[in-house]
MARPAKE-369250 format. One record per residue (C-alpha): residue number from 1; y, z, x. Coordinates in nm, 4 decimals. Layout:
// residues N
+------+----------+----------+----------+
| voro |        Y |        Z |        X |
+------+----------+----------+----------+
|  NUM |        Y |        Z |        X |
...
+------+----------+----------+----------+
//
This chain:
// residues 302
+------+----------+----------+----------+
| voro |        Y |        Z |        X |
+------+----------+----------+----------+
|    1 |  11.2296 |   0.0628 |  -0.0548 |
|    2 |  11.2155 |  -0.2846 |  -0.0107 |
|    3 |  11.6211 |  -0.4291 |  -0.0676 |
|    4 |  11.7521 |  -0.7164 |   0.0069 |
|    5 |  12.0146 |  -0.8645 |   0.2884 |
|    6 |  12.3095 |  -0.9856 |   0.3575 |
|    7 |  12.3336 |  -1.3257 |   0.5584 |
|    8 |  11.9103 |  -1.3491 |   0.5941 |
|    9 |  11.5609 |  -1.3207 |   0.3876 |
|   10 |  11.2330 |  -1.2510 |   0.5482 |
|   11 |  10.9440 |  -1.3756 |   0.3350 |
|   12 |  10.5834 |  -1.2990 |   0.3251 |
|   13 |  10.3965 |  -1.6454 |   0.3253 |
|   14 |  10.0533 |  -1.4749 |   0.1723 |
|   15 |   9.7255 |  -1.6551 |   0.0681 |
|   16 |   9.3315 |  -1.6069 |   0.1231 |
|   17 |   9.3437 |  -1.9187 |   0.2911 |
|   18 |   9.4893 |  -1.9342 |   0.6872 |
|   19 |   9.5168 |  -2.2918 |   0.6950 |
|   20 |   9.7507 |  -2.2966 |   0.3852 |
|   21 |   9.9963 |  -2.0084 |   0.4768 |
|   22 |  10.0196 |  -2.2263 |   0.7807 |
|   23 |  10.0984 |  -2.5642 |   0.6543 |
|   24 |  10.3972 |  -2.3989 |   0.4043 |
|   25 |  10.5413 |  -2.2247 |   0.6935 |
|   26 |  10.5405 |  -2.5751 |   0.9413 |
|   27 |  10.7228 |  -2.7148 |   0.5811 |
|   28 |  10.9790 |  -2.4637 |   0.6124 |
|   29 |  11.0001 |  -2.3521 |   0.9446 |
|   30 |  10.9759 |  -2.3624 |   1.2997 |
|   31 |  10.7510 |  -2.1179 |   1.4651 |
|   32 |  10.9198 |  -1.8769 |   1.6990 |
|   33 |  10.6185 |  -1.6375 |   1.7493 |
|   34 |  10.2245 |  -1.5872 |   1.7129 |
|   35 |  10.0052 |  -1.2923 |   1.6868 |
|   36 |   9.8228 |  -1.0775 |   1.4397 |
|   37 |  10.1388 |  -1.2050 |   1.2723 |
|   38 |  10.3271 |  -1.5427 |   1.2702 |
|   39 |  10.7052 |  -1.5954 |   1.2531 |
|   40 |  10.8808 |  -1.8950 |   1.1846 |
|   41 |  11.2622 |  -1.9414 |   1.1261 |
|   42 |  11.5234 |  -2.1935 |   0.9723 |
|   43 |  11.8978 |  -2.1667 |   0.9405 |
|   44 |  11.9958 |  -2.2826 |   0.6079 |
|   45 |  12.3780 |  -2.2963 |   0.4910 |
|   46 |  12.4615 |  -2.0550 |   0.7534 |
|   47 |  12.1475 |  -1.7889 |   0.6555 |
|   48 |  11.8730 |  -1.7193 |   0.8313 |
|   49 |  11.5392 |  -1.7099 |   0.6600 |
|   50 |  11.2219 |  -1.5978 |   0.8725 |
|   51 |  10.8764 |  -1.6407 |   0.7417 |
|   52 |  10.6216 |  -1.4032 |   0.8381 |
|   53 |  10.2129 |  -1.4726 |   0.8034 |
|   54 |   9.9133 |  -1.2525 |   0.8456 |
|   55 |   9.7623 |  -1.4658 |   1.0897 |
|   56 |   9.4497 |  -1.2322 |   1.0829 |
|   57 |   9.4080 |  -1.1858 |   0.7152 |
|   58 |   9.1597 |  -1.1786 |   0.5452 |
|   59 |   8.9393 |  -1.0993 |   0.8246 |
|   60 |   9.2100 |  -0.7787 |   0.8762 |
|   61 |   9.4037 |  -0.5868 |   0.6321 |
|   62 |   9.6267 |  -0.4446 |   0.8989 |
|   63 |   9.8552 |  -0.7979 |   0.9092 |
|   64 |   9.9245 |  -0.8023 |   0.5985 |
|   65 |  10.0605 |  -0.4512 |   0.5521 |
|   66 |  10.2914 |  -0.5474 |   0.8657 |
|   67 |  10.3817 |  -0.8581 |   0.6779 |
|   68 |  10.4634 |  -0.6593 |   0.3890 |
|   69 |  10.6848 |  -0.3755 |   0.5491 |
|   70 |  10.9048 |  -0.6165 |   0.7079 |
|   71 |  10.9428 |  -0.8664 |   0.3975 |
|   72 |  11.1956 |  -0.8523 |   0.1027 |
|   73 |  11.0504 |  -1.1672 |  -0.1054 |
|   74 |  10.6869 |  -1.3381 |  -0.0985 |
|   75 |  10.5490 |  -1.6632 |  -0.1620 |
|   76 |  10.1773 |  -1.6910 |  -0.2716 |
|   77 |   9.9835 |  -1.9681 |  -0.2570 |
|   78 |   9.6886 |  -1.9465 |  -0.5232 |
|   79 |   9.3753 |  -2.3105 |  -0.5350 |
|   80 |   9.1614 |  -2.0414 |  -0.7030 |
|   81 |   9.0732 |  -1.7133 |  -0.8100 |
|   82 |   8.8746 |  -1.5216 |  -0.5253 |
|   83 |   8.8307 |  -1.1798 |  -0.4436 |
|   84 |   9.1026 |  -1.1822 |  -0.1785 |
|   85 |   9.3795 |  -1.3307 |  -0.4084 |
|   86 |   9.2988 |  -1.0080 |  -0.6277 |
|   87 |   9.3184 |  -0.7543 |  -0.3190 |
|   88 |   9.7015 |  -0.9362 |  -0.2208 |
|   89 |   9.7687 |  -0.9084 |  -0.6192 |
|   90 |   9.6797 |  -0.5172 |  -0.5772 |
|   91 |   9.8760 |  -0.5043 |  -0.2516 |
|   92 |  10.1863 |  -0.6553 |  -0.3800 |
|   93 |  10.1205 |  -0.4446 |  -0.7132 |
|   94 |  10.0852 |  -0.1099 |  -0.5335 |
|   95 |  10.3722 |  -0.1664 |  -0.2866 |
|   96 |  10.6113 |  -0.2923 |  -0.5596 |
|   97 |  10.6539 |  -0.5911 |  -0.3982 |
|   98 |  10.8453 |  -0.7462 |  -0.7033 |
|   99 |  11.0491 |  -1.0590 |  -0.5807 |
|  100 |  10.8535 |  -1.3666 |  -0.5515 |
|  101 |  10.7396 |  -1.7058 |  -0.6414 |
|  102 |  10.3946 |  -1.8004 |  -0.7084 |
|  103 |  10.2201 |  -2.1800 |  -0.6156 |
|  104 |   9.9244 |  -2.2371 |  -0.8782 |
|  105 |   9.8116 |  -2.3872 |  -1.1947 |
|  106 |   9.5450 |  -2.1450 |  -1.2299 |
|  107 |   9.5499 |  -1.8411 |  -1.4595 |
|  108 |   9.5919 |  -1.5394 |  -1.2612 |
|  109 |   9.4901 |  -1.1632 |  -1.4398 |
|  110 |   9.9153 |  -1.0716 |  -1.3492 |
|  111 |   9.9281 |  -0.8713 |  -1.6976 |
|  112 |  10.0930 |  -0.4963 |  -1.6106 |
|  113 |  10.1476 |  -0.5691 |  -1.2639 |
|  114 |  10.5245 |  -0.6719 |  -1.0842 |
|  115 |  10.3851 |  -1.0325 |  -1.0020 |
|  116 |  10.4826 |  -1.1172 |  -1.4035 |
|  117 |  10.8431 |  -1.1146 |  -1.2318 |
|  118 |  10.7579 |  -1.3716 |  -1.0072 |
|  119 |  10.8219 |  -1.7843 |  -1.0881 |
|  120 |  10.5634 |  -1.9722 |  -1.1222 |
|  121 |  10.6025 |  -2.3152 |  -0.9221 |
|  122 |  10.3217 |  -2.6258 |  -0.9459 |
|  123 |  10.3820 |  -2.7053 |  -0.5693 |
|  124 |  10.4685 |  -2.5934 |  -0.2016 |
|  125 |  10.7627 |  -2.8756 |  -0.2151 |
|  126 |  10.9006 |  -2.6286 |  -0.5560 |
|  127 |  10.8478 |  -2.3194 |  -0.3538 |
|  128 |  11.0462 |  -2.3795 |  -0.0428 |
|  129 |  11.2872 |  -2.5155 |  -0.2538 |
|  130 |  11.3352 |  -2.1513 |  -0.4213 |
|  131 |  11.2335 |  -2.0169 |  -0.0568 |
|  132 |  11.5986 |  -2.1782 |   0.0624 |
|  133 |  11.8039 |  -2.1307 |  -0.2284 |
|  134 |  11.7568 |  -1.7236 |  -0.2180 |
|  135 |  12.0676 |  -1.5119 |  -0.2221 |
|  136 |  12.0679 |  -1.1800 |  -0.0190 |
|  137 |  12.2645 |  -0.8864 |  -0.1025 |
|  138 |  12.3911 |  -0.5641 |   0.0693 |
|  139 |  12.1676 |  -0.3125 |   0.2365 |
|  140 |  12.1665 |   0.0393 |   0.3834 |
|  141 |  12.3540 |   0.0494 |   0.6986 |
|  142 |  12.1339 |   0.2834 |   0.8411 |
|  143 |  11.9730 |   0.2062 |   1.1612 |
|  144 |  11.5833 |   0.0978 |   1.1342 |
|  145 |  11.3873 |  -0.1620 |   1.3579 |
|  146 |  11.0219 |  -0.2222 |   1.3455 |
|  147 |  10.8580 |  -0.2909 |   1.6772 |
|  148 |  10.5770 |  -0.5538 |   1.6486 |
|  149 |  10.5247 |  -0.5567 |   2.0671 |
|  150 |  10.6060 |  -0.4574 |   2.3910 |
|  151 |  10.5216 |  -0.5384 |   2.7492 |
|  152 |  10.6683 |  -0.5434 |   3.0979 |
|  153 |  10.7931 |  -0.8638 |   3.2484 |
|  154 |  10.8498 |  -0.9043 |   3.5944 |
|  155 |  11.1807 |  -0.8611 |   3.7588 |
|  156 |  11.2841 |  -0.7361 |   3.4133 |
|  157 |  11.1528 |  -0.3999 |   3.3413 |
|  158 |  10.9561 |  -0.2851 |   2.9788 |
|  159 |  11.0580 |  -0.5257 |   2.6882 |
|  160 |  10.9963 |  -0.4806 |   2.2909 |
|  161 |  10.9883 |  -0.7442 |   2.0181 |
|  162 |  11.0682 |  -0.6457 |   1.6785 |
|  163 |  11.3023 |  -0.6837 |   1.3949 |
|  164 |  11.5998 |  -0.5266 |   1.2302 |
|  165 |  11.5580 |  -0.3814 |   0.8650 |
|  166 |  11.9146 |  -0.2272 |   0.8746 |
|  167 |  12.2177 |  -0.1535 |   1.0080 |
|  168 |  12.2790 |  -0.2630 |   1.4020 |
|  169 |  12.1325 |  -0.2014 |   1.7553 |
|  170 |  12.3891 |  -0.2023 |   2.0217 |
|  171 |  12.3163 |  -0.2717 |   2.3977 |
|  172 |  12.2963 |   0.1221 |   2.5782 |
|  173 |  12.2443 |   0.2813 |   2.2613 |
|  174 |  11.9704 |   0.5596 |   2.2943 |
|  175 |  11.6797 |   0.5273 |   2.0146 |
|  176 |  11.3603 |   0.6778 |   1.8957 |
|  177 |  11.0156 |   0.5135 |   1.8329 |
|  178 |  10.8978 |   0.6795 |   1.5641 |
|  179 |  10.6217 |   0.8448 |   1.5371 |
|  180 |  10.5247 |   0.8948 |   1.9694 |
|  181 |  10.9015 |   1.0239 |   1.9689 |
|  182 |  10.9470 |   0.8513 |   2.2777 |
|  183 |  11.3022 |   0.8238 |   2.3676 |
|  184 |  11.4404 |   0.4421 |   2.4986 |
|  185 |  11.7929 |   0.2983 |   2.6110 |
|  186 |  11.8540 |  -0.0409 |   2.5575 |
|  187 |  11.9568 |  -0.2288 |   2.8437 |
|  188 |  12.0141 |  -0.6214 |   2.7027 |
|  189 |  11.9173 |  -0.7921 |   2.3510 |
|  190 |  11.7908 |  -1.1432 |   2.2831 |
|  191 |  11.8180 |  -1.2915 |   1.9903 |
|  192 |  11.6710 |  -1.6768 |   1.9901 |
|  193 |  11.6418 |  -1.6233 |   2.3922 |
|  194 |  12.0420 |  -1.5597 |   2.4050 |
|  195 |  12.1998 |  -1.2490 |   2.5130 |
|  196 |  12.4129 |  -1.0925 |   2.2942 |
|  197 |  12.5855 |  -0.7700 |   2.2800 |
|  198 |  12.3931 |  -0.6687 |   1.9006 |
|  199 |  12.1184 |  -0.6877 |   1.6919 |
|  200 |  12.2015 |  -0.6781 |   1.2945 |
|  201 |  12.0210 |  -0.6842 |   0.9893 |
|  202 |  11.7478 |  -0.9138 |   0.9814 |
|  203 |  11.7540 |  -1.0584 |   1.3173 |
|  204 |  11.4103 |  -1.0618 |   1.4968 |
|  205 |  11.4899 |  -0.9534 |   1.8614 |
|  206 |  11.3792 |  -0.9323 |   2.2274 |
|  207 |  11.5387 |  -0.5885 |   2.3847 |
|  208 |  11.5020 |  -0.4805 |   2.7319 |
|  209 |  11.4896 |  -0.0964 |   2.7829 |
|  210 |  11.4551 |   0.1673 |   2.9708 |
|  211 |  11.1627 |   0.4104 |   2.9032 |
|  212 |  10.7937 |   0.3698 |   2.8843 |
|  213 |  10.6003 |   0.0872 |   2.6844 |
|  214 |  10.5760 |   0.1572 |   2.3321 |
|  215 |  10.3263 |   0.1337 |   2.0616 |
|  216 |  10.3948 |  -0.0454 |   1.7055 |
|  217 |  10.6205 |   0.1984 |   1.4960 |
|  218 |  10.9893 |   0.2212 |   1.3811 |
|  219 |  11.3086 |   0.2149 |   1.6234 |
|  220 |  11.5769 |   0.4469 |   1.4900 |
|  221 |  11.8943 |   0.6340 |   1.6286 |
|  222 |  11.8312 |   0.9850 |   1.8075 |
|  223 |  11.9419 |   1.1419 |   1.5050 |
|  224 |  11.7733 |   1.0505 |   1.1871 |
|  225 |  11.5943 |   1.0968 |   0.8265 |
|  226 |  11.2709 |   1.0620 |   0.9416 |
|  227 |  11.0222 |   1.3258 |   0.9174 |
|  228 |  10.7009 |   1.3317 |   1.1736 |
|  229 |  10.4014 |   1.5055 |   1.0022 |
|  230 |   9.9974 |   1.4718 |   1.0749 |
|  231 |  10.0624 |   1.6453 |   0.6523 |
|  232 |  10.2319 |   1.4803 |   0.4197 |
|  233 |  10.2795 |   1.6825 |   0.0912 |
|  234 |  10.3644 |   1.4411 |  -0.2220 |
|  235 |  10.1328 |   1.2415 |  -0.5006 |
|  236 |   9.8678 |   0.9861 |  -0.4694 |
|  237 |   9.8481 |   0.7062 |  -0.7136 |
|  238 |   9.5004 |   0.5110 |  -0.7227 |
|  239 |   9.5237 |   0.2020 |  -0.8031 |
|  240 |   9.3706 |   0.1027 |  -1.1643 |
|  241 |   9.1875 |  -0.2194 |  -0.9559 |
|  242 |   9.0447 |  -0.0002 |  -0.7559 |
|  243 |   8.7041 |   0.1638 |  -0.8875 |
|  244 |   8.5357 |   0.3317 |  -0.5968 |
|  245 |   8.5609 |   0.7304 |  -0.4649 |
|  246 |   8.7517 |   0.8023 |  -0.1860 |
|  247 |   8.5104 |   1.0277 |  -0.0101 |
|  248 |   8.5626 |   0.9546 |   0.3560 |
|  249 |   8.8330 |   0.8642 |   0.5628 |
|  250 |   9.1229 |   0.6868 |   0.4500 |
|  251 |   9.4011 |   0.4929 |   0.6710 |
|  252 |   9.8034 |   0.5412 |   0.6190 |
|  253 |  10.0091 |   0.2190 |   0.6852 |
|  254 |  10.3930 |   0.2485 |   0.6747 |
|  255 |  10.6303 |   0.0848 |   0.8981 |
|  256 |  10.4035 |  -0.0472 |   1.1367 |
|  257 |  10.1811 |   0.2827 |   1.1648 |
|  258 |   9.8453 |   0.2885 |   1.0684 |
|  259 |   9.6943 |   0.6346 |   1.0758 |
|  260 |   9.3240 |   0.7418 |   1.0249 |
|  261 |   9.2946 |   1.0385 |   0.7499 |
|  262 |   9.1943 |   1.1638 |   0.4421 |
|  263 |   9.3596 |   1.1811 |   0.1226 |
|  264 |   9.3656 |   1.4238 |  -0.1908 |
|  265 |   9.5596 |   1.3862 |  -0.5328 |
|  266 |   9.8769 |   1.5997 |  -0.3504 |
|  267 |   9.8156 |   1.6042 |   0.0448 |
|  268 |   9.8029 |   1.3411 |   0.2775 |
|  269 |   9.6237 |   1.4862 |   0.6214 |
|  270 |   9.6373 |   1.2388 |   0.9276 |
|  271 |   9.4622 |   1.2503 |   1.1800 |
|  272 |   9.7657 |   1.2026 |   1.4187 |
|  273 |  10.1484 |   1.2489 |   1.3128 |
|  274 |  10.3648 |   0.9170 |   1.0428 |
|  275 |  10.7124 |   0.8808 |   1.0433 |
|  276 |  10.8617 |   0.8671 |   0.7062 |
|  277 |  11.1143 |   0.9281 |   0.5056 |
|  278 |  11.1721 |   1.1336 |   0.1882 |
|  279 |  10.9938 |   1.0177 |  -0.1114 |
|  280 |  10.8389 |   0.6810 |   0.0671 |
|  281 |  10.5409 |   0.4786 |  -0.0678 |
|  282 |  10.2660 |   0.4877 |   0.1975 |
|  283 |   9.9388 |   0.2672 |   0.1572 |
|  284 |   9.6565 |   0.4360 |   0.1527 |
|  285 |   9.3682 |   0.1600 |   0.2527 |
|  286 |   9.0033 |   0.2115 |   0.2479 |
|  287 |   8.9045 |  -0.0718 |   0.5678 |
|  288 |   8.5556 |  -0.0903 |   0.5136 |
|  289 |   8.5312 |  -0.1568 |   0.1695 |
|  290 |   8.3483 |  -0.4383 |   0.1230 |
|  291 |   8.6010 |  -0.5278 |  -0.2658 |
|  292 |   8.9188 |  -0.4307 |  -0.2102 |
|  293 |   9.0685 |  -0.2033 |   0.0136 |
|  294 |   9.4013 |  -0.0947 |  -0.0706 |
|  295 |   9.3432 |   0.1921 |  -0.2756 |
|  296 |   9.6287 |   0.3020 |  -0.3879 |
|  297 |   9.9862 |   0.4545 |  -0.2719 |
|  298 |  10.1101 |   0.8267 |  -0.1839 |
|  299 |  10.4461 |   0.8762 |  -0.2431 |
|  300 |  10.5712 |   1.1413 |  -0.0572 |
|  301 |  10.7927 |   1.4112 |  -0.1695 |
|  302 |  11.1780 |   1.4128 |  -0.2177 |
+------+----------+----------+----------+
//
């Protein structure tokens, strides 16, 4: 469930374009980090808002569900009507991604879906505007942090970049990334290259740990409500925009997992284990479709 924050915003910068995702976040932002996915931060009147960008998309679907899982509100920049705009209109749609703004004069097909919640705004110079006026309000204080990378560093041991959806990370706390269950200790947080004694809601971090080098996934206390399945028992939704037959194999995303399976109208069967919670949306994306290839959602059971 996508809810939003006290004290900070992360927003998805989405488009089919590269080029102008990046030119709204330099407007806004400055960039603090560049892979798959781009971050860029400003402090304004005391909150912080991040803006994250699927550097790889269109040419990769995978970005922009990481984009999505770690953003609360979403800006979409729109010139025309392409086949891409429709696939992030489905996207948004099927995760219920209903906070936005949207920068076009064209006349998008929004009838049904949650984008008719969004403003509409002529120009970027209108959208960061809204972008830096949002409010945030309280969240779960549960414990979850999404791990984008990690590496070892010399002279300083393993070290994990990521961000805080809720609650707070303390320095020797002992966590879980979810779903290798591998079990870490935190030895010293960064936050803007400073040391500090916490992470909190919303912060992107640097921690340096003790355990082996983990994988993308979610970073949560030793004791938890996650569940760790390869079968995930619950419904699947197909999207209406999406007119093909899943035959084959299927991928999962949640959380910064993305797990090869297959899918059927009450059983999702991976082909390694997902962490997730009680009743979650997970994305079920067909990658090699050649139209659009987020298919729908499972929701799993409560």
């Amino acid at each position: 469930m996508h809810v939003l924050k006290v004290g900070y915003m992360f927003v998805a910068v989405l488009s089919d374009k590269p080029e102008i995702r990046e030119q709204f976040c330099k407007m806004v932002g400055k960039e603090t980090g560049k892979d798959d996915i781009s971050f860029y931060n400003t402090n304004f009147q005391g909150r912080l808002i991040t803006l994250v960008e699927p550097s790889l998309y269109p040419d990769k679907i995978q970005p922009l569900l990481y984009t999505l899982s770690i953003s609360d509100y979403v800006v979409l920049l729109v010139e025309t009507l392409t086949p891409k705009i429709g696939e992030l209109i489905v996207a948004l749609n099927s995760l219920k991604m209903d906070k936005g703004v949207i920068v076009t004069c064209v006349n998008l097909p929004l009838s049904g879906t949650v984008l008719e919640k969004y403003e509409k705004v002529a120009d970027m110079a209108a959208a960061k505007e809204k972008v830096l006026s949002l409010q945030a309000s309280e969240a779960s204080q549960e414990m979850i942090a999404l791990v984008d990378k990690s590496f070892a560093v010399k002279s300083v041991g393993n070290v994990a970049l990521g961000v805080m959806k809720s609650g707070t990370m303390k320095k020797h706390d002992k966590l879980f990334l979810l779903p290798d269950k591998k079990e870490i200790e935190i030895r010293t947080i960064q936050i803007n290259d400073k040391d500090v004694e916490e992470a909190k809601t919303g912060d992107r971090f640097g921690v340096a740990y003790k355990g082996d080098i983990l994988e993308r996934g979610v970073l949560v206390p030793l004791r938890n409500e996650f569940q760790v399945e390869n079968i995930v028992n619950g419904k699947f939704s197909q999207s209406p925009f999406f007119k093909d037959e899943l035959k084959g194999k299927i991928h999962a995303y949640s959380n910064m997992q993305f797990i090869e399976g297959n899918v059927s109208d009450s059983e999702l069967r991976l082909d390694r284990p997902m962490a997730f919670q009680k009743g979650e949306s997970v994305a079920v994306v067909d990658a090699s479709n050649q139209k659009l290839r987020i298919a729908g959602v499972f929701q799993s059971k409560w």
